[in-house]
PyMOL commands that place a pseudoatom at each C-alpha (Angstrom):
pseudoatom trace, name=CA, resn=UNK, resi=1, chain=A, elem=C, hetatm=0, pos=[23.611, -66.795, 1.446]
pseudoatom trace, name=CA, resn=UNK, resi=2, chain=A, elem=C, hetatm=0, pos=[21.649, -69.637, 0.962]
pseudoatom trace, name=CA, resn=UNK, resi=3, chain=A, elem=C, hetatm=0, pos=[19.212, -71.408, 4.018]
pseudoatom trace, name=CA, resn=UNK, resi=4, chain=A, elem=C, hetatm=0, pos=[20.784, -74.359, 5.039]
pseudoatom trace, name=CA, resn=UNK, resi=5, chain=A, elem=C, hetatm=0, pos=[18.887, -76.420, 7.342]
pseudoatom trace, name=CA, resn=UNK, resi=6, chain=A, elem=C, hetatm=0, pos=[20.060, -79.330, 9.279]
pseudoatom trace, name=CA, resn=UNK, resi=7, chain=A, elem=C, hetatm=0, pos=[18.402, -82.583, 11.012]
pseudoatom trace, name=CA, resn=UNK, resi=8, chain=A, elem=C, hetatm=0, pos=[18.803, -84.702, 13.384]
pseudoatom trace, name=CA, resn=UNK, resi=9, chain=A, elem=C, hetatm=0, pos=[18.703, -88.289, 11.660]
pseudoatom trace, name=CA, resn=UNK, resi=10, chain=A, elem=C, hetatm=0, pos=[20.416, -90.889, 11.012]
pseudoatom trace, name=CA, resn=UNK, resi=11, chain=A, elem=C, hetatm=0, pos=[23.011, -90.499, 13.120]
pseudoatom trace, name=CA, resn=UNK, resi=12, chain=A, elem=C, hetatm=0, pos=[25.071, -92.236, 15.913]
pseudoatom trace, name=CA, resn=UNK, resi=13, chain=A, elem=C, hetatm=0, pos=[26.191, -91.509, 19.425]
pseudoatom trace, name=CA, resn=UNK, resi=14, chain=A, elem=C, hetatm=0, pos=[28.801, -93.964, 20.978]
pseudoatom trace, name=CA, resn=UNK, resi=15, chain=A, elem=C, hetatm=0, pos=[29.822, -94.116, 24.241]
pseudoatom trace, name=CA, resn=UNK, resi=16, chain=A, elem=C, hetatm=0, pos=[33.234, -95.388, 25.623]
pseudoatom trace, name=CA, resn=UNK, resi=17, chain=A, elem=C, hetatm=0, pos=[36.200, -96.866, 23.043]
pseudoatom trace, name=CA, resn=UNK, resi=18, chain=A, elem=C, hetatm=0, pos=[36.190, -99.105, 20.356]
pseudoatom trace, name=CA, resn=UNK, resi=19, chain=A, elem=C, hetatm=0, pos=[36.141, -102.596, 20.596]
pseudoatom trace, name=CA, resn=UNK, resi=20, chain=A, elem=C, hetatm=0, pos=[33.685, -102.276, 23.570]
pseudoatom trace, name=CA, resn=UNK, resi=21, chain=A, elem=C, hetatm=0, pos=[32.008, -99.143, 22.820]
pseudoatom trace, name=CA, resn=UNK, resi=22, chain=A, elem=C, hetatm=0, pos=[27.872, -98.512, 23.359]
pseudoatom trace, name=CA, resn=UNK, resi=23, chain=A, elem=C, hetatm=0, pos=[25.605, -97.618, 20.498]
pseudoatom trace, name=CA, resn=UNK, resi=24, chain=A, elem=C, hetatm=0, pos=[22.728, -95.875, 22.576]
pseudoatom trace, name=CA, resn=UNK, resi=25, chain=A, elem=C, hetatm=0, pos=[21.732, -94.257, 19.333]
pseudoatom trace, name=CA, resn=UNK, resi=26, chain=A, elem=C, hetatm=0, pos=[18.383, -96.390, 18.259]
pseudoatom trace, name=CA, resn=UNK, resi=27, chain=A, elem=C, hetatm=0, pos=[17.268, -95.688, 21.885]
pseudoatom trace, name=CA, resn=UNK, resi=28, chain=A, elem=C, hetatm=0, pos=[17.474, -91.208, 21.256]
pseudoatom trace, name=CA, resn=UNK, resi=29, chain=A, elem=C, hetatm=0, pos=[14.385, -89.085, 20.855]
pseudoatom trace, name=CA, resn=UNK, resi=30, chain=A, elem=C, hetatm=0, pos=[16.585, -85.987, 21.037]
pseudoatom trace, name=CA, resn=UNK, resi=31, chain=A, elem=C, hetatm=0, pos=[20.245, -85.256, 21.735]
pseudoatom trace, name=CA, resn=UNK, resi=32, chain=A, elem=C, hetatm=0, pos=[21.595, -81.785, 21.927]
pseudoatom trace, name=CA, resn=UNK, resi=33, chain=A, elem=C, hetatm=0, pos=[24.251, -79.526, 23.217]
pseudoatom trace, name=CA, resn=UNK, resi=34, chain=A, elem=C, hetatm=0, pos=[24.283, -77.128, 25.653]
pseudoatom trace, name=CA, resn=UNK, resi=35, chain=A, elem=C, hetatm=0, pos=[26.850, -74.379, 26.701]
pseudoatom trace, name=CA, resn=UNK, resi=36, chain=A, elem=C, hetatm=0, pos=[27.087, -72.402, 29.898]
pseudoatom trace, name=CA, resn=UNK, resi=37, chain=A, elem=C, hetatm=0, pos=[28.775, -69.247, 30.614]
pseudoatom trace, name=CA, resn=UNK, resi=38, chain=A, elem=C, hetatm=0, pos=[29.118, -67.006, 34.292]
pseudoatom trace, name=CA, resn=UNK, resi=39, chain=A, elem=C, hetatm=0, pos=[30.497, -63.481, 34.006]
pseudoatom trace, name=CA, resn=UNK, resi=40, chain=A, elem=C, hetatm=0, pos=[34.128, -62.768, 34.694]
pseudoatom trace, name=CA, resn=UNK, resi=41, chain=A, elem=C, hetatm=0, pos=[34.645, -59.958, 37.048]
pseudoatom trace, name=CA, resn=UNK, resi=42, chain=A, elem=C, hetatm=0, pos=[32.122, -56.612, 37.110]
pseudoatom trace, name=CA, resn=UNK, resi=43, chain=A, elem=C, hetatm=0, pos=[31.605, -54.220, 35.222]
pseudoatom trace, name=CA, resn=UNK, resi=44, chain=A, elem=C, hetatm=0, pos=[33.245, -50.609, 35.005]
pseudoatom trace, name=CA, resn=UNK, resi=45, chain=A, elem=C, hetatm=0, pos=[32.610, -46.776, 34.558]
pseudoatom trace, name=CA, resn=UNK, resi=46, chain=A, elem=C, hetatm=0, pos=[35.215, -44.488, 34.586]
pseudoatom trace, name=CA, resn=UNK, resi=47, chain=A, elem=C, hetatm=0, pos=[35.623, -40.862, 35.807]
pseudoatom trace, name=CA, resn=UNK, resi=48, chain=A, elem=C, hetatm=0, pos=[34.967, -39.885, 31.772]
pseudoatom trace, name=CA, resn=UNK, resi=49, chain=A, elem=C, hetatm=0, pos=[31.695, -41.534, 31.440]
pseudoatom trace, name=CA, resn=UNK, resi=50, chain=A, elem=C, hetatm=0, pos=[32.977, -44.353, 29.752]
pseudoatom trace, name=CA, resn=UNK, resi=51, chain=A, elem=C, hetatm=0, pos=[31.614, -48.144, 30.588]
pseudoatom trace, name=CA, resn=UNK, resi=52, chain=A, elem=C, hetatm=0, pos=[32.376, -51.444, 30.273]
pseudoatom trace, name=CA, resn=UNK, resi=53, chain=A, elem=C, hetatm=0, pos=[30.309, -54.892, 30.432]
pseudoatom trace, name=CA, resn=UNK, resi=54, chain=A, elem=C, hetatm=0, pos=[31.772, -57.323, 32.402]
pseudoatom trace, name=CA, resn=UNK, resi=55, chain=A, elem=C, hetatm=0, pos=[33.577, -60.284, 30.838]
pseudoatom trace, name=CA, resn=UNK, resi=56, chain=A, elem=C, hetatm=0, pos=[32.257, -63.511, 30.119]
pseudoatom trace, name=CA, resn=UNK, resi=57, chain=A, elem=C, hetatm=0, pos=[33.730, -67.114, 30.700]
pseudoatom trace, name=CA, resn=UNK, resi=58, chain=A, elem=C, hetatm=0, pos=[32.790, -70.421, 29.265]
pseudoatom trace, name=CA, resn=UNK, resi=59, chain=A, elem=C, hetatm=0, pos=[32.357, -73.047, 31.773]
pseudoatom trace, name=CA, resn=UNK, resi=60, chain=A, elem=C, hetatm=0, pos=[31.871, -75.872, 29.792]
pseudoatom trace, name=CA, resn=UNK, resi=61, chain=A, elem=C, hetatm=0, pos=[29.149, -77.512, 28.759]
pseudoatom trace, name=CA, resn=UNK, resi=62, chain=A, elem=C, hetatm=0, pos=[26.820, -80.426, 28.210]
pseudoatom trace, name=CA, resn=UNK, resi=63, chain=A, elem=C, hetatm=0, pos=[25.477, -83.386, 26.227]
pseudoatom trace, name=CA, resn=UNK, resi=64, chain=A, elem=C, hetatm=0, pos=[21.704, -83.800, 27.105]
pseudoatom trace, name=CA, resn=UNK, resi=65, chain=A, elem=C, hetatm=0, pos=[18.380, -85.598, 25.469]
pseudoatom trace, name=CA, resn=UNK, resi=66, chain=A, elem=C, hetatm=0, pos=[15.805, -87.911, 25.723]
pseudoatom trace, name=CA, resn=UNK, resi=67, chain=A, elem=C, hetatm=0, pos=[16.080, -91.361, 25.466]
pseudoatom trace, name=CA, resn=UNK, resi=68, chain=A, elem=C, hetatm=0, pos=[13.501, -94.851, 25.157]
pseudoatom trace, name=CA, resn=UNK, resi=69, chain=A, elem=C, hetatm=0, pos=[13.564, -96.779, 28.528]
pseudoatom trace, name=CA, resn=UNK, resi=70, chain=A, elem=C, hetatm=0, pos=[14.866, -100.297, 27.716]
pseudoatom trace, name=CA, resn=UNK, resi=71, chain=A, elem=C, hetatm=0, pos=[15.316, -102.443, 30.820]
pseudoatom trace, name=CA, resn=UNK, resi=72, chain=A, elem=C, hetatm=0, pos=[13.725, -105.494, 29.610]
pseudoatom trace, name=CA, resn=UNK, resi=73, chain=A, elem=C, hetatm=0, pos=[16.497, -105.637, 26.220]
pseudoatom trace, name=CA, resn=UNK, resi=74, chain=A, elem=C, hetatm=0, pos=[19.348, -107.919, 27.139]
pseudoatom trace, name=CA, resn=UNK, resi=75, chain=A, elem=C, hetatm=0, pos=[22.090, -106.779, 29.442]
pseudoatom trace, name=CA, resn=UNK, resi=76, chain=A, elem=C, hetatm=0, pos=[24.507, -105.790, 26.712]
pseudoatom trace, name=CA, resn=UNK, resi=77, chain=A, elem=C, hetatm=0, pos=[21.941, -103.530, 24.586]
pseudoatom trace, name=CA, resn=UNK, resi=78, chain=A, elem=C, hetatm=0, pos=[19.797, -101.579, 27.191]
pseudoatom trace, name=CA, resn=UNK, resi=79, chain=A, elem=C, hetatm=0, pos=[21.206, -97.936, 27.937]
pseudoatom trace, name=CA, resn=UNK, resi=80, chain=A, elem=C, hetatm=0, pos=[19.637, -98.427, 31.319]
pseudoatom trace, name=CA, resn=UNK, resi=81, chain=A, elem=C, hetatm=0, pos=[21.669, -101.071, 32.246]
pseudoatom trace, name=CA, resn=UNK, resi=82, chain=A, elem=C, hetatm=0, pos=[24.983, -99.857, 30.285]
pseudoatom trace, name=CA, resn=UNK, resi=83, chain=A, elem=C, hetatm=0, pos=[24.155, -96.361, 32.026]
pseudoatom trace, name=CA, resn=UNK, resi=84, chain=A, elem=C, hetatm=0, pos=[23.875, -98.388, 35.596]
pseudoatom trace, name=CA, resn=UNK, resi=85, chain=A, elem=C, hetatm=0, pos=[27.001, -99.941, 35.531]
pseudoatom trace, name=CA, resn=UNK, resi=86, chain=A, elem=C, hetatm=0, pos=[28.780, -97.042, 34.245]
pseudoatom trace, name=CA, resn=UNK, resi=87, chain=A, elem=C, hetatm=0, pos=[27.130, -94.327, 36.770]
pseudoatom trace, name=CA, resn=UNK, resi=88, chain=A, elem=C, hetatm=0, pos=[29.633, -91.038, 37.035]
pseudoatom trace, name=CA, resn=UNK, resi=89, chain=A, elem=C, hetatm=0, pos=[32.415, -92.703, 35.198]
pseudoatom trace, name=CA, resn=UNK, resi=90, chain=A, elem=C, hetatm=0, pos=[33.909, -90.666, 32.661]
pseudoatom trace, name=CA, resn=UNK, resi=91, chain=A, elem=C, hetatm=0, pos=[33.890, -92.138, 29.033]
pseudoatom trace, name=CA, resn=UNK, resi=92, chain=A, elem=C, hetatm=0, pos=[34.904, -90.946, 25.529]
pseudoatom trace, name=CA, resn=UNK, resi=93, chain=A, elem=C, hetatm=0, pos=[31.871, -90.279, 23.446]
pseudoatom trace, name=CA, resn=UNK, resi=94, chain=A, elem=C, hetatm=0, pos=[31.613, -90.064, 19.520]
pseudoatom trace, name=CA, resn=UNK, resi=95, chain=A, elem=C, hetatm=0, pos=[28.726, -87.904, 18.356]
pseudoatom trace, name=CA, resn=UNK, resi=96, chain=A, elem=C, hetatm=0, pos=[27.458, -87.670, 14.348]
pseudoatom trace, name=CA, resn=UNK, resi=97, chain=A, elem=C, hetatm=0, pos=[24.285, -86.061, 14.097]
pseudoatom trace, name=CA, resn=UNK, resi=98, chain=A, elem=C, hetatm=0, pos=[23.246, -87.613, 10.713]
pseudoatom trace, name=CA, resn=UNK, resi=99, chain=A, elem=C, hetatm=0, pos=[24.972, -89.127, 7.965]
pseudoatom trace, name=CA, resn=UNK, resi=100, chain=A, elem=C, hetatm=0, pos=[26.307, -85.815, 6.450]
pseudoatom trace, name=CA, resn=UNK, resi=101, chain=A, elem=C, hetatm=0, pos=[27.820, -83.766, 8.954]
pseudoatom trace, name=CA, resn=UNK, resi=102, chain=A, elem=C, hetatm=0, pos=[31.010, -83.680, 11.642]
pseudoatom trace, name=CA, resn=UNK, resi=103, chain=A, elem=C, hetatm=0, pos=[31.817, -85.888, 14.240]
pseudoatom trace, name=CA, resn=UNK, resi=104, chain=A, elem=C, hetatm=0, pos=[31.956, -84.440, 17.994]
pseudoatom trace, name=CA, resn=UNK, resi=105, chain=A, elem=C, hetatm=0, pos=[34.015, -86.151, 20.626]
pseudoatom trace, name=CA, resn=UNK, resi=106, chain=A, elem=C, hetatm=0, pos=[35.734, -85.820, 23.545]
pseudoatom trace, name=CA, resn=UNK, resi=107, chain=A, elem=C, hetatm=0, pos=[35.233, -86.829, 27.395]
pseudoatom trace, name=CA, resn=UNK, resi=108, chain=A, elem=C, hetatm=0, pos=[31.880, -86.944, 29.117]
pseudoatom trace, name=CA, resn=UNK, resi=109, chain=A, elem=C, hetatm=0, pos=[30.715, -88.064, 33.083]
pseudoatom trace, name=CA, resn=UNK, resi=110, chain=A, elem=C, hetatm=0, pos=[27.342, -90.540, 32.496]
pseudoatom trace, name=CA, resn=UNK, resi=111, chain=A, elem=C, hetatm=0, pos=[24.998, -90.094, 34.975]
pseudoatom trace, name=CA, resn=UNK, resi=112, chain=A, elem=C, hetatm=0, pos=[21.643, -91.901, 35.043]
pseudoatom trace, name=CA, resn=UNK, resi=113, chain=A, elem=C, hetatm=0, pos=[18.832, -89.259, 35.225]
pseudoatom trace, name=CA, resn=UNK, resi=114, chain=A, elem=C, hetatm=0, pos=[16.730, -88.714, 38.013]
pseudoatom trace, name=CA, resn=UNK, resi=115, chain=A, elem=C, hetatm=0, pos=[14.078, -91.164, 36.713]
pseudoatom trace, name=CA, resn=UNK, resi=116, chain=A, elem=C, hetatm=0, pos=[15.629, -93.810, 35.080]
pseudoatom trace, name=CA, resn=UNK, resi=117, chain=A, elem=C, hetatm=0, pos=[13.161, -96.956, 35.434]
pseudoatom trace, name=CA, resn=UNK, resi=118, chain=A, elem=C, hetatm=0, pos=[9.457, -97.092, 35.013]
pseudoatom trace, name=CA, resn=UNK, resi=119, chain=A, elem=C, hetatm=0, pos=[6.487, -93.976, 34.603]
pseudoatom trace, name=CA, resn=UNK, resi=120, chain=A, elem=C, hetatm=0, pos=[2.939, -94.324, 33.228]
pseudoatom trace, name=CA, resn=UNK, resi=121, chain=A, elem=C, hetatm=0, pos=[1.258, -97.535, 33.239]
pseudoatom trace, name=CA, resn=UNK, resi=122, chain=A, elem=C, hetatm=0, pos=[1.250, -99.329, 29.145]
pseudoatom trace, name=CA, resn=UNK, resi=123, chain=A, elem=C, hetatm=0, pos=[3.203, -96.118, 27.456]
pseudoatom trace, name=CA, resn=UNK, resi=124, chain=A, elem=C, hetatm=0, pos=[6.353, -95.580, 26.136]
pseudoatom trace, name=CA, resn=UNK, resi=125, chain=A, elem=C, hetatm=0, pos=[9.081, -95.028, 28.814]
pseudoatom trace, name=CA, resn=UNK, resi=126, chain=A, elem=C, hetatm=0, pos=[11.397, -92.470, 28.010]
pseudoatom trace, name=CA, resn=UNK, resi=127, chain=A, elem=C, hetatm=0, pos=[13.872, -90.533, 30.466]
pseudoatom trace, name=CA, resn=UNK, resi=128, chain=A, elem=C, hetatm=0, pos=[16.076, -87.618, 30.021]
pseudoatom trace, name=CA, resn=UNK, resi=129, chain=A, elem=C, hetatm=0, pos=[19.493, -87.667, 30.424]
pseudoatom trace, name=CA, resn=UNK, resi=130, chain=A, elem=C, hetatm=0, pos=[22.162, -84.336, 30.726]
pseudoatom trace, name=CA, resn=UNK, resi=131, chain=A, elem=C, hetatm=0, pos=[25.882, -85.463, 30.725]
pseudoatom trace, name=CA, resn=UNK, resi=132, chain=A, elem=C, hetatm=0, pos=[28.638, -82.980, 31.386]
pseudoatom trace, name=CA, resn=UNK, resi=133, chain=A, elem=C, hetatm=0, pos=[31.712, -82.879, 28.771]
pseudoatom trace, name=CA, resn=UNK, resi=134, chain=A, elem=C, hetatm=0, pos=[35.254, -82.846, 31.010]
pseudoatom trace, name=CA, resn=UNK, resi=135, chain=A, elem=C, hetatm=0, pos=[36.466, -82.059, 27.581]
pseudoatom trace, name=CA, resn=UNK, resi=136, chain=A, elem=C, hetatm=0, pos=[34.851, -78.819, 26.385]
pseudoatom trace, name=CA, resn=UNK, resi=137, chain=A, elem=C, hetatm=0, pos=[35.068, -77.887, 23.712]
pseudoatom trace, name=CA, resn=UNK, resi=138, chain=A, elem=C, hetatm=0, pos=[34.246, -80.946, 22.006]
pseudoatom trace, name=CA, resn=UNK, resi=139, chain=A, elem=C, hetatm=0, pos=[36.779, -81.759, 18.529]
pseudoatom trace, name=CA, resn=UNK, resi=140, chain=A, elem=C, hetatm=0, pos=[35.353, -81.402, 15.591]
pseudoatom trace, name=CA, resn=UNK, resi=141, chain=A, elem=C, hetatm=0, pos=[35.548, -83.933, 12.869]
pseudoatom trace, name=CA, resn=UNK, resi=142, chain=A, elem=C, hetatm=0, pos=[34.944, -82.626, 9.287]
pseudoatom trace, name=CA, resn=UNK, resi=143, chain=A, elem=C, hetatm=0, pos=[32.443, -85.093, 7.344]
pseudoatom trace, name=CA, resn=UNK, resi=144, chain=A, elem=C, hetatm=0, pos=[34.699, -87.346, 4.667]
pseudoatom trace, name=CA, resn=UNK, resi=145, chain=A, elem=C, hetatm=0, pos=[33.602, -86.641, 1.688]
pseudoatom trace, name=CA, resn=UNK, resi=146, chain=A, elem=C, hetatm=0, pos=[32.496, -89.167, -0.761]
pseudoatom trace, name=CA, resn=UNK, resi=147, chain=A, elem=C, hetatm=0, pos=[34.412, -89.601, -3.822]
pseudoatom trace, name=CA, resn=UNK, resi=148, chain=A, elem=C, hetatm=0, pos=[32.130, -92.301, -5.557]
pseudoatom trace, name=CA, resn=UNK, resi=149, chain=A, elem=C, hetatm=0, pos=[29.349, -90.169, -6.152]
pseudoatom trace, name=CA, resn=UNK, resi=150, chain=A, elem=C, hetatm=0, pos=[31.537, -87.587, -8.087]
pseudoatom trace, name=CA, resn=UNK, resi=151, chain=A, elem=C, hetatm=0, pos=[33.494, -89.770, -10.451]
pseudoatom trace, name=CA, resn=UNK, resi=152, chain=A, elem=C, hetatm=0, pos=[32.347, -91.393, -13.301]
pseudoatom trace, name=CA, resn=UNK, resi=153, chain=A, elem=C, hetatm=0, pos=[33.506, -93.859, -16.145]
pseudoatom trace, name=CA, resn=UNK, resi=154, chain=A, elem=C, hetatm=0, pos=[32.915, -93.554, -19.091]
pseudoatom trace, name=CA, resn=UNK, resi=155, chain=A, elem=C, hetatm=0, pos=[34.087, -96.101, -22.308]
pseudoatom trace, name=CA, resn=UNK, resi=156, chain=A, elem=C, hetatm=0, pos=[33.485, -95.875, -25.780]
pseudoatom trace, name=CA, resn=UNK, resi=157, chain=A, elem=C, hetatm=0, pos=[32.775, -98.772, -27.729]
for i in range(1, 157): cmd.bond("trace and resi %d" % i, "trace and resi %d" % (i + 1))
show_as sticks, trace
zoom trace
């Protein structure tokens, strides 16, 4: 098997639906998932010997990154505003990574992060956000695959 190594570039993250949806993506330093998972039940040893772990149980998960604090852009581009007016609602997201791979959507709950507005004095702002998905596990959207790079014309003359 070969290495196959992927990046985070180029890529979008939208938040709520189309046609009033929120590009926070040129305002991301990092975006990533995270998973969580609590054991389910104990575990046993028999009268043999014998032993078992205890189960495991997904309890969902969440989006969470770092984003570029942006509360002098105009009302309907800053994150911080978008993410004040739409504190603990529930929204769909779209998530691409780069220009490449899958799509992940679903259902997520915004929440502004614990420090949302301000920090050092003349450096670059940036706050970090975690947002739980009410729709774990998110769907997965296979990349469409480009048919213009593969075909070619050819004419004789």
């Amino acid at each position: 098997m070969t290495i196959v190594e992927s990046r985070l570039k180029e890529g979008t993250l939208l938040l709520g639906t189309a046609p009033t949806e929120f590009d926070i993506s040129c305002q991301l330093t990092n975006v990533r998932y995270t998973a969580s998972y609590s054991d389910d039940g104990d575990a046993i040893e028999v009268l043999c010997g014998d032993k078992q772990a205890a189960g495991e149980k997904a309890d969902g998960g969440t989006l969470a990154g770092t984003f570029i604090q942006d509360w002098t852009a105009p009302t309907d581009t800053s994150a911080i505003l978008y993410l004040m007016a739409n504190d603990l609602q529930e929204v769909d997201y779209s998530y691409t990574p780069n220009a490449e791979s899958a799509t992940f959507s679903g259902r997520l709950r915004l929440k502004l992060p614990g420090e949302f507005l301000g920090g050092d004095i003349n450096t670059r702002l940036t706050s970090d956000f975690e947002w739980v998905i009410t729709s774990w596990p998110p769907t997965i959207t296979p990349p469409v695959v480009g048919t213009a790079a593969s075909t070619s014309t050819s004419s004789s003359a």
